[in-house]
N, CA, C and O of each residue as an XYZ file, in Angstrom:
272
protein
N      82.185    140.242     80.062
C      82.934    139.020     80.244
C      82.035    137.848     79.835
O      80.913    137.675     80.312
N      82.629    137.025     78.883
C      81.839    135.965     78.349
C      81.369    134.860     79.833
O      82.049    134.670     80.841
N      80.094    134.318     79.524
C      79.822    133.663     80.555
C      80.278    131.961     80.755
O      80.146    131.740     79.552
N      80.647    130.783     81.234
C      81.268    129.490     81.277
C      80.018    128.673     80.919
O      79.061    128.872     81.667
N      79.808    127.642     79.750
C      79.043    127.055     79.450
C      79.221    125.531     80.281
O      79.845    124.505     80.012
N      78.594    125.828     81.092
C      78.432    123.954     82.263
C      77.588    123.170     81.954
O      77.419    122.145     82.615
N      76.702    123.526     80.649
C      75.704    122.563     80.727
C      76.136    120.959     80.461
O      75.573    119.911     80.777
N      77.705    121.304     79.555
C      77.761    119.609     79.350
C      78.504    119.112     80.079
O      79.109    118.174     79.560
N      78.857    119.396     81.512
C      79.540    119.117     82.471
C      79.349    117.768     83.046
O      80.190    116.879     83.183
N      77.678    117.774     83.459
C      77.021    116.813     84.087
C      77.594    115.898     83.212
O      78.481    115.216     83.724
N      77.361    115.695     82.109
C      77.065    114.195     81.465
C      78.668    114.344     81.187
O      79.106    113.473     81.937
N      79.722    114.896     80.593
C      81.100    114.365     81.097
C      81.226    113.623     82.187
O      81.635    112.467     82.301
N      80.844    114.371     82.973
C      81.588    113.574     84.585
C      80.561    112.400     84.901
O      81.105    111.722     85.773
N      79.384    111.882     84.602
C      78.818    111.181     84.548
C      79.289    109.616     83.774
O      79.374    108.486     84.254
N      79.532    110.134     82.402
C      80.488    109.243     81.362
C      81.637    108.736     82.067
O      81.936    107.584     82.382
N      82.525    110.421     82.346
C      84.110    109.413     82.529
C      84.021    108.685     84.297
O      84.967    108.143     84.869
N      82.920    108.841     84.741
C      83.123    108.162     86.223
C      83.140    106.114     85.654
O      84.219    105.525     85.730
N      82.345    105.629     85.342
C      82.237    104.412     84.380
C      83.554    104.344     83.627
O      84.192    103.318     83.860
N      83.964    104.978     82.999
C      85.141    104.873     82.017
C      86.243    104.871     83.046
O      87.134    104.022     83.025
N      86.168    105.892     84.003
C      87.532    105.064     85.108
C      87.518    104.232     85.442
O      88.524    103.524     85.488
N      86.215    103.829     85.906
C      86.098    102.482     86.654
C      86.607    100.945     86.116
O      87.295    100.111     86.706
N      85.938    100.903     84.641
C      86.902    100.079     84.129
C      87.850     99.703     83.676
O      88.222     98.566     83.386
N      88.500    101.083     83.553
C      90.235    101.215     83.433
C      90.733    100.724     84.586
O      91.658     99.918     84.480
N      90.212    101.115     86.039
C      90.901    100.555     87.184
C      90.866     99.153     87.075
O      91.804     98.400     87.337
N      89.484     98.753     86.586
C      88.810     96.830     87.053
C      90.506     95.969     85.879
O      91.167     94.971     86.166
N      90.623     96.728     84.878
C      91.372     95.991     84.179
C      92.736     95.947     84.280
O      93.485     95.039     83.921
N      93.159     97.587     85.087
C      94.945     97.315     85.543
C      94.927     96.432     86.405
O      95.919     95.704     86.370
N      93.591     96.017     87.793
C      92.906     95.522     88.552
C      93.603     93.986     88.046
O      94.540     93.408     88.597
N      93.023     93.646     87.124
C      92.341     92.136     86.741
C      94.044     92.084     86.135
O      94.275     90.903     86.393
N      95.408     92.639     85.477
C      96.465     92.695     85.197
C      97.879     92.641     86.119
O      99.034     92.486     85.723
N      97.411     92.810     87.382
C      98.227     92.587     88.458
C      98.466     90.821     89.084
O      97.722     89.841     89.120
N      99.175     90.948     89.297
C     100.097     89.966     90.259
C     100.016     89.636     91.740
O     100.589     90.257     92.635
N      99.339     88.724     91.860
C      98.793     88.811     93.356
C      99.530     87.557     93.894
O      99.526     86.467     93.321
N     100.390     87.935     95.478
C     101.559     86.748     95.481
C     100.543     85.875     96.600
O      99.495     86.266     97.114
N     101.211     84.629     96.766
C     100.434     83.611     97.691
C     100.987     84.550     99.324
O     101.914     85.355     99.413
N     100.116     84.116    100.347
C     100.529     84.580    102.190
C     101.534     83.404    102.251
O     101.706     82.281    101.775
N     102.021     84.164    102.980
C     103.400     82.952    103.093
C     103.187     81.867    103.866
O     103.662     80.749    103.665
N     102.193     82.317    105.096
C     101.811     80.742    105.619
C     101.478     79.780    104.420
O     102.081     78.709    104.367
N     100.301     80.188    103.192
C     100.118     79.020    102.449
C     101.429     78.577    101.617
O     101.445     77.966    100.548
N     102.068     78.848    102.061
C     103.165     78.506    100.986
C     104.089     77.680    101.216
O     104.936     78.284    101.874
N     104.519     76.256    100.980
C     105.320     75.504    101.409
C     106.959     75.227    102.266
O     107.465     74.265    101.688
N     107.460     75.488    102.861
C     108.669     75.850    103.156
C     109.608     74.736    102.670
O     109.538     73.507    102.682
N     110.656     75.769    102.168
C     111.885     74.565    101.812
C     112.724     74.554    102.863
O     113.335     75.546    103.260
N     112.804     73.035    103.525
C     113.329     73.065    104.446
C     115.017     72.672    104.570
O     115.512     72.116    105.551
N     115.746     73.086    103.373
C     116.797     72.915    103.018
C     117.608     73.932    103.530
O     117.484     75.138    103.318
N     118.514     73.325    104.271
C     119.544     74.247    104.908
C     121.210     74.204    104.512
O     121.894     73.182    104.471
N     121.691     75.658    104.219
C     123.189     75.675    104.021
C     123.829     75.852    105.145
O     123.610     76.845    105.839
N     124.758     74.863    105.503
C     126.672     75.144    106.040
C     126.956     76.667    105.964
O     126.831     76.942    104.770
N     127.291     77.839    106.676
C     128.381     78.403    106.153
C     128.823     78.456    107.373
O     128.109     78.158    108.331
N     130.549     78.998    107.527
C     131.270     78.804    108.210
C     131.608     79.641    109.469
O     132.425     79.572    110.386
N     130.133     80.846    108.912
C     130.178     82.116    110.135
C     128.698     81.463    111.189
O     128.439     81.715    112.366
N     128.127     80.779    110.426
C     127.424     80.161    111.590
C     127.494     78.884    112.414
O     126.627     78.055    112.690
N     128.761     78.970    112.720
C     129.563     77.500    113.609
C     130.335     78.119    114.527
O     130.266     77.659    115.666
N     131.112     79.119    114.325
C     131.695     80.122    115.064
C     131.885     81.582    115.317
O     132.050     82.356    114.375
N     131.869     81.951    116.465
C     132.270     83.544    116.374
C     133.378     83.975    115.733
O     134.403     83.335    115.963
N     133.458     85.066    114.848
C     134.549     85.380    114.421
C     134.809     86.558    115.372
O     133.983     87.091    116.113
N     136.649     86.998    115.154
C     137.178     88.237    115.464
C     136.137     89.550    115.169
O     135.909     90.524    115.887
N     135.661     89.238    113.993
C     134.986     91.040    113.791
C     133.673     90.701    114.787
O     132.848     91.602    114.635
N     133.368     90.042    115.424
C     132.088     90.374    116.560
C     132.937     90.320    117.606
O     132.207     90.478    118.584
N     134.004     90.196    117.964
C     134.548     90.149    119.378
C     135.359     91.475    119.421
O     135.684     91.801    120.562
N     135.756     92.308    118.426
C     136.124     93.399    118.531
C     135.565     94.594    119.044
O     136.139     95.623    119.398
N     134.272     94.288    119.033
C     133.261     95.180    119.319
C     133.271     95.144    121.180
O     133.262     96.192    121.824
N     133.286     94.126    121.667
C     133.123     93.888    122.814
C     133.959     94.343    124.020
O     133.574     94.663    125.145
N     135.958     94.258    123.190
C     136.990     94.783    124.086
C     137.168     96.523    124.295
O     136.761     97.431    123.571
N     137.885     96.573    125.485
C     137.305     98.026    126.142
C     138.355     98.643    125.023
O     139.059     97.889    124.351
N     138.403    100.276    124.865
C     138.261    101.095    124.053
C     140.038    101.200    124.901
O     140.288    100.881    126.064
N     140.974    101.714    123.911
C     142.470    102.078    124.292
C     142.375    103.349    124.182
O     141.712    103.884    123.293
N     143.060    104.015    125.122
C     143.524    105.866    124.969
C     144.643    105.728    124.294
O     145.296    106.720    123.972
């Protein structure tokens, strides 16, 4: 049975450890990094709509007892 030649193992895995690394640093350095929302200004602009002034029927349906 032929025997497995490892000698050039070392220095592969030596090489591609560096060569990942800067593949990661650069998808790294290509990403999108969003602001924390505390730093982030709030718009303090508010909409009207008409389900938040009153209860409607479909939440009070929930509440009446069950008919046989």
């Amino acid at each position: 049975m032929p025997q497995l030649n490892t000698s050039t193992w070392f220095i592969t895995i030596m090489t591609m450890l560096p060569a990942l690394y800067l593949i990661m640093q650069l998808k790294l350095l290509n990403m999108n990094y969003y602001l924390n929302p505390s730093q982030k200004i709030p718009n303090m602009q508010t909409f009207n709509s008409p389900w938040q002034l009153k209860w409607t029927k479909i939440y009070l349906l929930h509440l009446q007892p069950q008919h046989s």
